[in-house]
C-alpha positions, 0 to 999 in steps of 0.5 A: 195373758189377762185375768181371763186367760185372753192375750192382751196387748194393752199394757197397764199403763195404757189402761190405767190412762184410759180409766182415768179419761173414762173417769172425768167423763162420769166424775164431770157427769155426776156433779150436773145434780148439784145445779140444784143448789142453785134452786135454794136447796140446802148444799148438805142435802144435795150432798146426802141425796147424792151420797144416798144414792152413791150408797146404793151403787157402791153394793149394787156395781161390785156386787153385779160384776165379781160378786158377794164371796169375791168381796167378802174374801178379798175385805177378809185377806186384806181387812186391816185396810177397811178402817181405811176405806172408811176413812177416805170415805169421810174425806170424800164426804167433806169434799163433797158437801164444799163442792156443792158450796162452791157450784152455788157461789162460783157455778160448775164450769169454774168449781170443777178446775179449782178442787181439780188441784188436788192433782197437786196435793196427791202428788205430793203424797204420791212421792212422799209415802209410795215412792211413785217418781223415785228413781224417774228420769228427769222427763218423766218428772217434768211430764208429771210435774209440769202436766199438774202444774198445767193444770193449776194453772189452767184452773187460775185462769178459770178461778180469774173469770170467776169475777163477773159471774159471781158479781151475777149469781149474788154469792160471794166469789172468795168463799166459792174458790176457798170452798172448791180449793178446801175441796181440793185438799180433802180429795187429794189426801183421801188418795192415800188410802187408795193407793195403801189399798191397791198397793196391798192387792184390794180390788177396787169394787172391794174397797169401795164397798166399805168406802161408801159407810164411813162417806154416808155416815159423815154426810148424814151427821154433817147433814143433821147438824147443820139443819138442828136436828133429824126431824128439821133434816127429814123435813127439808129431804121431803120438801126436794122429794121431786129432785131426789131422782137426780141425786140418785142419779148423780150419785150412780154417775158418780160410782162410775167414775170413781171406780175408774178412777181408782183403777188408775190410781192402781194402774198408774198411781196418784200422781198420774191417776188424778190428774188424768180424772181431773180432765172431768173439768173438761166435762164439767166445763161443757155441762156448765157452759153448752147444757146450762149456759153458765158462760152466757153472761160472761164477757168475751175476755173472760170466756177466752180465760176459761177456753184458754185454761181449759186447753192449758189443762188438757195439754197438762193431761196428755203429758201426764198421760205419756209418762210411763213408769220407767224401771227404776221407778217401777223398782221403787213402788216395788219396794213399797210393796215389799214394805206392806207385805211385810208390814201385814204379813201378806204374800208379796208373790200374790199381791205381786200378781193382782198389782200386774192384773192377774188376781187369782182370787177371781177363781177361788171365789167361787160361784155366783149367789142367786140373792145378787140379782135380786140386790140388783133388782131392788137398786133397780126399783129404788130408782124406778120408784124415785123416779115415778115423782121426779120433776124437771128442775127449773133449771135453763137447760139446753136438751140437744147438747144434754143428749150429745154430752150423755150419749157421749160419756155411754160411749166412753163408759162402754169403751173402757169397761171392755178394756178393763175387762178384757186385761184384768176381769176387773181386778 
């Protein structure tokens, strides 16, 4: 029985793989903006017209699909996770402001694979400090381990054919994979106050709320620093005013799929959830190489590299994604309940029940509030009213395959949404 009283057979593992597929079509999506940088923008203001927009979406989403009093009591019940929230979205913040270096120095279709590592860094965490894996058999650990270390290895063979695109682009090729890679760490650490969240029975539409103050906050700051001060920043932000559009636009895309994201890391955990959103190297891939044309220039060996990792780190996902907690495991994360119930006073029968998808808060909420809408109506403007100035970059862009690529990831975000949905009512 699901959230909203329907029988469902979809188990939680199978639906914590399909978000974390449905998030390397949106994560894939919304790194496309950051082309931009290629056009001279600065890397810090791309990364704030995104964040903004990130901003926007992360109010606007959670609000439109639980509601104001769902939030505002689920931040209250668990609030001693909010300076945590906020941390993670500095992370993110620094993340995101290298991947935009590392897109201008090595491009899209090679950056993504190489910050994707964090699969790495996140398992690590993940056994560390949530016992994810204690207690799993042999197969499972060479599933998980192996299918990250696929991954790694996939992303060498792309850092490898980074030599003549880079010698092409004029950027230094060493500071683009030790900015994607720094990337990759930031981003693997950041899952840790994912996972304290979800194990502690945070909704991720809750956490992500708070998580966009301490994201925007650091990327303004960042931002201000680096440019000498508020009025060289603004200057800078009105000279790009024609491409803030697909900023915000990227950054929405972005919304989308960290939330799906995060459901995975709830569902499946860090060690399984990131490496299957890391298959947004796959999309990623496929905006650089058939939208932008990124491989155009590459040789026919070095395009074998990037085909052949690529296909290395999609066999590394399907193994990952057939790695099903088995009950010794499952035992083990329960223990890292128990710890942080006990440690926060909470209720481990409750927070037992919204870990399983059957978030009894959902109907202590409460009613809608008419100001939501209007909260939706006024995201809504900011993106019409961005978008009334907007230009086409001038960027090489190939329409056909933009159309197939986009229509494909609706499909993909609809999909799982009903799921998600129907098994939990986005719990």
């Amino acid at each position: 029985m699901n959230a909203n009283g329907k029988n469902s057979t979809l188990s939680l593992h199978q639906l914590g793989v399909i978000c974390g597929l449905a998030a390397g079509a949106w994560l894939g999506a919304a790194e496309a903006p950051a082309k931009l940088v290629t056009l001279g923008f600065s890397p810090f203001v791309i990364s704030l017209g995104m964040v903004t927009g990130v901003f926007v979406a992360r109010w606007t989403v959670p609000m439109a699909l639980k509601g104001t009093s769902y939030v505002w009591l689920d931040l209250i019940e668990k609030k001693h996770l909010i300076v945590w929230a906020i941390l993670a979205g500095m992370l993110w913040a620094v993340a995101n402001i290298l991947t935009v270096f590392a897109i201008r120095n090595v491009g899209l279709s090679i950056a993504f694979p190489l910050w994707n590592t964090n699969s790495l860094v996140g398992l690590f965490w993940g056994w560390l400090l949530f016992n994810e894996l204690r207690g799993a058999a042999a197969r499972e650990w060479l599933k998980v381990l192996g299918g990250a270390v696929a991954i790694v290895s996939g992303a060498c063979l792309l850092a490898y054919a980074t030599t003549e695109q880079s010698a092409a682009s004029g950027h230094s090729a060493t500071l683009g994979v030790l900015a994607a890679l720094g990337a990759g760490v930031m981003w693997g650490t950041m899952y840790i106050p994912y996972r304290k969240a979800y194990i502690s029975g945070m909704n991720p539409l809750s956490f992500v709320t708070v998580f966009t103050f301490g994201e925007l906050a650091t990327t303004f700051v960042l931002a201000m620093l680096f440019h000498g001060g508020y009025e060289p920043l603004t200057a800078e932000i009105a000279r790009m005013r024609p491409s803030l559009f697909w900023l915000f636009l990227g950054g929405f895309c972005w919304v989308l799929g960290d939330l799906f994201q995060q459901y995975a890391v709830k569902y499946v955990g860090i060690g399984r959830g990131i490496p299957l959103s890391n298959t947004n190297q796959l999309w990623g891939l496929a905006w650089g190489a058939l939208v932008f044309g990124e491989l155009a220039g590459l040789s026919f060996n070095a395009q074998v590299f990037v085909v052949t990792g690529s296909l290395i780190m999609i066999l590394g996902a399907v193994a990952i994604g057939k790695a099903e907690a088995a009950k010794d495991e499952k035992t083990s994360w329960r223990k890292a309940v128990e710890r942080e119930c006990h440690r926060y006073g909470m209720d481990l029968a409750r927070i037992t029940a919204i870990g399983e998808g059957h978030d009894p808060l959902s109907e202590e909420s409460g009613r809608r509030r008419w100001w939501e809408a209007l909260v939706v109506v006024g995201a809504v403007a900011i993106f019409i009213w961005l978008a009334s100035s907007a230009q086409v970059p001038a960027l090489a862009m190939d329409g056909f395959w933009m159309t197939v690529i986009a229509l494909a990831s609706l499909i993909v975000l609809g999909l799982a949404a009903a799921l998600l949905h129907k098994r939990t009512g986005f719990s």
